[in-house]
N, C-alpha and C positions, 0 to 999 in steps of 0.2 A: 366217219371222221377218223382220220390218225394223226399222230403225234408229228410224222412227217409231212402230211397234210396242210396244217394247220402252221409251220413253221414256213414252207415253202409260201401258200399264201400272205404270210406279213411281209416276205422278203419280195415279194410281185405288188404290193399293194401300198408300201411304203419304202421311200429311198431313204431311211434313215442307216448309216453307216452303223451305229451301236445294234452289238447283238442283242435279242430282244432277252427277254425272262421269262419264263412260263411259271404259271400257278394253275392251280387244281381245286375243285371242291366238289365233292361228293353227289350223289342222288343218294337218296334212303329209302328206307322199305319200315316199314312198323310192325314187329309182329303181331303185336296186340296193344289196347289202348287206344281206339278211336273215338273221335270226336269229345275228348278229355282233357285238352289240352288248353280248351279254351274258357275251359269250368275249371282252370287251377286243378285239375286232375295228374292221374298219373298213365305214363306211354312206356314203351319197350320199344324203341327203334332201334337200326345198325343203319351205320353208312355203308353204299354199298359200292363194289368196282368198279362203276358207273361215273363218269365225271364231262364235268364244262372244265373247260380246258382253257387258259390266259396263254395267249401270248401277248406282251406288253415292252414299251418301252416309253420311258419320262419324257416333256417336252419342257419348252422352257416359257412356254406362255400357259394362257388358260382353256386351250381347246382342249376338248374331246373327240376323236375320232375314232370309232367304233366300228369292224365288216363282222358281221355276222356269216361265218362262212357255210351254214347250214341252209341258210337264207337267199342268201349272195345279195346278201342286204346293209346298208350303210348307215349309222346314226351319227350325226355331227350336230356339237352344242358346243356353249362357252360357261366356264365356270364363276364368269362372272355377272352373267346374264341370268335371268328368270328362269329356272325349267322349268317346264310346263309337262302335260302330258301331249304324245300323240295322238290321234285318233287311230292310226289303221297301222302301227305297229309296235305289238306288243312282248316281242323279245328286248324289244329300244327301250320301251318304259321300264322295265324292272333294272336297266341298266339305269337309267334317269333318274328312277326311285333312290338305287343306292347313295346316288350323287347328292340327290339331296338330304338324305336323309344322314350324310355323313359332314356334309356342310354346316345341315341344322345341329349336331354336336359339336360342332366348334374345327373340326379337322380342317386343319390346312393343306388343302389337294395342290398338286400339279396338273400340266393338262397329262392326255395320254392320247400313247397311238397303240391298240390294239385290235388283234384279230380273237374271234369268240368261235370254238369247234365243242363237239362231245358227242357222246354217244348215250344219254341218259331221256330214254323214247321221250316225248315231250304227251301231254296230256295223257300221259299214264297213268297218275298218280305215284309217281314214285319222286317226285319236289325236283322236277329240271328246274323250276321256278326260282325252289331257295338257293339251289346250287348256284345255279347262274348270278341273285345277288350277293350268295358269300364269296365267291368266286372276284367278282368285281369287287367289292367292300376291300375285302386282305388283300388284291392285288393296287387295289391305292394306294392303300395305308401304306403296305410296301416301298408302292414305287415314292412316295409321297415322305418317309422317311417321320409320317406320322404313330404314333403311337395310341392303340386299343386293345383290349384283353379280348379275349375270344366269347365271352359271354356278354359281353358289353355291343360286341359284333354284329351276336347274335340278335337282342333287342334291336339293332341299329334297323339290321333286314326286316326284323318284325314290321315296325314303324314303316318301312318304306311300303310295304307291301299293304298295312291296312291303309294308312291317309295319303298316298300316291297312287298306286293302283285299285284300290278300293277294294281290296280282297279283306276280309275279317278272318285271317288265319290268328292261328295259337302259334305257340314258340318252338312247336318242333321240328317243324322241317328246319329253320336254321340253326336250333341248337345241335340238333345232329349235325349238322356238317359241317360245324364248327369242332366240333368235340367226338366224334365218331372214332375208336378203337378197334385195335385188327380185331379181329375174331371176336370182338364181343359186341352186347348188344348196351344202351344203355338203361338203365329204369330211372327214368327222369320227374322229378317231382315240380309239373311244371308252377308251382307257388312257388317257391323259393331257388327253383331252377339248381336244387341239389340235384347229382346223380350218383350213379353207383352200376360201376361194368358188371355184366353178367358174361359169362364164359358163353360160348354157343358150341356146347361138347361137338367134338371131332367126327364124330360118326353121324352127325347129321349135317344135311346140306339145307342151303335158304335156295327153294324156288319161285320166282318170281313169275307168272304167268300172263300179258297182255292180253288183254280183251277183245281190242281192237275198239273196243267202245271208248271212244274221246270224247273230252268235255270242257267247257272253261268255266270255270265256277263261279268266277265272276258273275255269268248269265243263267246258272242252275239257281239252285233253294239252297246253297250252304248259309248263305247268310240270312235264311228264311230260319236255320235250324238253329244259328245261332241266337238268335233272336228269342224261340220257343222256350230256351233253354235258358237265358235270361230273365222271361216273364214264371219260367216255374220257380226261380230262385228265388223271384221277388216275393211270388206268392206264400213261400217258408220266412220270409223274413230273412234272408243269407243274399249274399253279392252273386254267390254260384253256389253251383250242385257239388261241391265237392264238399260243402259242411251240411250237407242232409247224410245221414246214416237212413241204409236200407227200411230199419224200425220205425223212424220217424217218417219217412215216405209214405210205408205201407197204413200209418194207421192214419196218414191225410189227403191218401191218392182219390178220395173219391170225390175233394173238394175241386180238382182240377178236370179240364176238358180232357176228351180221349187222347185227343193227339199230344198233348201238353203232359199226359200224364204217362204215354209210353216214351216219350225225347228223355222225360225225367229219369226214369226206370232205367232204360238206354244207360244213362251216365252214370247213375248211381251204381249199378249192377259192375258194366265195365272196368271200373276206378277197383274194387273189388276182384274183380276177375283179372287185374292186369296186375295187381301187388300177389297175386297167387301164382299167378303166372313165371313170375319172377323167382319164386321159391321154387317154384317147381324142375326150373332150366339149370338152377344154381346147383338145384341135387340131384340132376342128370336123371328125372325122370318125366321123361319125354311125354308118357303115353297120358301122366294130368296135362301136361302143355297144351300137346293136340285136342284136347277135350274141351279144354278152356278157348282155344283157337274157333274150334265148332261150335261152340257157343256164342262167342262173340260175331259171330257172322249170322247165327239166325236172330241174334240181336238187332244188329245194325241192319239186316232184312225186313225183321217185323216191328220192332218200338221206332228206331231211328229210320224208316222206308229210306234208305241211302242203296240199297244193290238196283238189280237190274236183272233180266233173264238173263242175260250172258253170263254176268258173275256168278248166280247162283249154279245155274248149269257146267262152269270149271268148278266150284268145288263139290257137285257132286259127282261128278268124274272124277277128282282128285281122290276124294274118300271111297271110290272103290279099289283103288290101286295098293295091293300091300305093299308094306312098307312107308305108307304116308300118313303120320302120327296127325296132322291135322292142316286144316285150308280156311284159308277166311280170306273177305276183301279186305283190301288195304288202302289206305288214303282214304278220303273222303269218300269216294263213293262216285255214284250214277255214273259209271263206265269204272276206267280204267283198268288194274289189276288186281286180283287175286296172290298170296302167297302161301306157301307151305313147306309146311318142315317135315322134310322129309328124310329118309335113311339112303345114304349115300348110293348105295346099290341099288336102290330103287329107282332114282334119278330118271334113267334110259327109259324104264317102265311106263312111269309116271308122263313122259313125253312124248311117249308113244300114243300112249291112252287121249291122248286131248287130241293130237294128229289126227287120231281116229275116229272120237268121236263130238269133237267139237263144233265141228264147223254151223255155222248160223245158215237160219234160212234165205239174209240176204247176201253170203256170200264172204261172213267175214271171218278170219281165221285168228288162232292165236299164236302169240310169240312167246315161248318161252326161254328167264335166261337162270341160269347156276350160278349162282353168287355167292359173293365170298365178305365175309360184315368186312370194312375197312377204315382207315384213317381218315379221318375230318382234313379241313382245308389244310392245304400245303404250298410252300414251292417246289416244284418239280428243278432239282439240281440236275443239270444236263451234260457235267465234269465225272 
């Protein structure tokens, strides 16, 4: 997908005389802080140079008409009719979700005629998912001359994606792409949805590395794991694991099932691991970061079973490569990618090394990209 791409399809696909608008909204990448988000825990995401791309323009009734130009696929509804879901296309529904879920706060929508492009791999785990709904949300509200804060946005996506699509996601992926700053990462306190930028010093790069392992988690066990992670909470007497401290765990892990008692372990330890983490990027010293990083991966490997042999096998190629302070999976898990912070000059190394010694034994390779943290949703001024 390009920007001229994506512009010349609206103008083939729609005879409207008004020039169209473009909007933007991020993919993100996590360094650290999985599966904490949904326990009122704490994350370290950055948005990343990765974006779903709006081109848009207002109508004067209530239709929606939507090409997915990745797709070469078409969604048309009425905003005054029922949405519903589709059965067999699911880039439509998180477009549908938003709709409704912007409806159900009260927004008064227009219809729209837009075209949907990007470049943010899709079942990677890096949230083409939330992009795609903040993406659509800001470019309504936009063209709709309706009015929402960017964290109020962010909830909005939440809601569409757990009680319309049926996903039981936490609030990170769209509060990052709502709120993502250049070069920084943020540490987001998903209770109270405070945050606080962290710098990502200059001399290290974010590498993103693709699996090739895709997944819809809809049809995985993330919502097996949320679940887990609810019945340990209950079992403390707390709503989630973010009000058990390590000490109180430890001295009543033995009242819980094995698997109940590493998901627990998992959060606890992480939420911990991910406010140190924090401290540690802030005082530009990398080499606790990367440690905490490697930790959190043979976490989410062994308490939270979320890797795969793929993923484990890129970060341990990752950690033979000098220069690369640490590698863990990212996103949810069972596929996707791997990330790592790495030293700039290592980059080439590092890229090498997975070229070389990656590849699967059925044949599947990975993609890696060089990223840079970025700005949350936008419009793209084209003056």
């Amino acid at each position: 997908m390009t920007f001229p791409q994506i512009f010349e399809t609206f103008r083939a696909k729609f005879s409207s005389r008004a020039a169209p608008r473009f909007f933007q909204a991020p993919g993100r990448v996590n360094l650290i802080g999985e599966h904490t988000d949904y326990n009122d825990g704490f994350v370290l995401p950055a948005a990343i140079d990765r974006q779903i791309v709006l081109a848009a323009t207002s109508r004067n009734d209530t239709q929606i008409n939507v090409y997915a130009l990745d797709f070469g696929q078409w969604d048309r509804f009425d905003l005054q009719k029922e949405i519903l879901p589709l059965p067999e296309n699911a880039w439509g529904n998180y477009v549908r979700a938003m709709v409704w879920s912007l409806l159900g706060e009260g927004c008064k929508l227009r219809g729209l005629d837009a075209v949907i492009g990007g470049n943010i791999p899709i079942g990677a785990g890096l949230s083409s998912s939330a992009a795609l709904e903040i993406a659509v949300g800001f470019t309504l509200l936009r063209m709709s001359d309706a009015k929402m804060d960017r964290s109020s946005l962010a909830k909005a996506a939440q809601k569409a994606e757990n009680d319309f699509v049926g996903m039981r996601c936490g609030i990170m992926d769209q509060f990052i792409a709502c709120l993502g700053q250049v070069d920084c990462a943020l540490l987001i306190d998903c209770r109270d949805l405070s945050y606080r930028a962290v710098p990502v010093p200059p001399r290290a790069s974010i590498v993103i590395v693709d699996s090739g392992v895709h997944r819809g988690l809809t049809d995985m066990e993330y919502n097996k794991r949320r679940a887990e992670c609810e019945s340990a909470a209950a079992h403390f007497g707390v709503c989630v694991l973010r009000d058990i401290d390590m000490e109180t765990f430890q001295t009543r892990a033995h009242e819980l099932s094995d698997s109940m008692r590493r998901r627990a372990h998992h959060v606890i330890s992480e939420n911990e691991r991910t406010l140190s983490a924090a401290e540690a990027l802030r005082g530009d010293d990398l080499a606790i970061f990367g440690k905490l990083m490697i930790d959190s991966h043979a976490s989410l490997r062994d308490d939270f079973e979320v890797s795969c042999p793929e993923l484990d096998s890129l970060v341990e190629i990752a950690m033979q490569v000098d220069g690369v302070y640490g590698a863990r999976l990212t996103g949810a898990g069972f596929g996707g990618c791997i990330v790592a912070l790495v030293e700039q000059q290592a980059t080439g190394k590092l890229i090498r090394a997975i070229e070389t010694n990656y590849p699967s034994a059925d044949g599947r390779y990975a993609t890696a990209y060089v990223c840079r943290a970025s700005e949350g949703v936008s419009e793209i001024k084209t003056e």
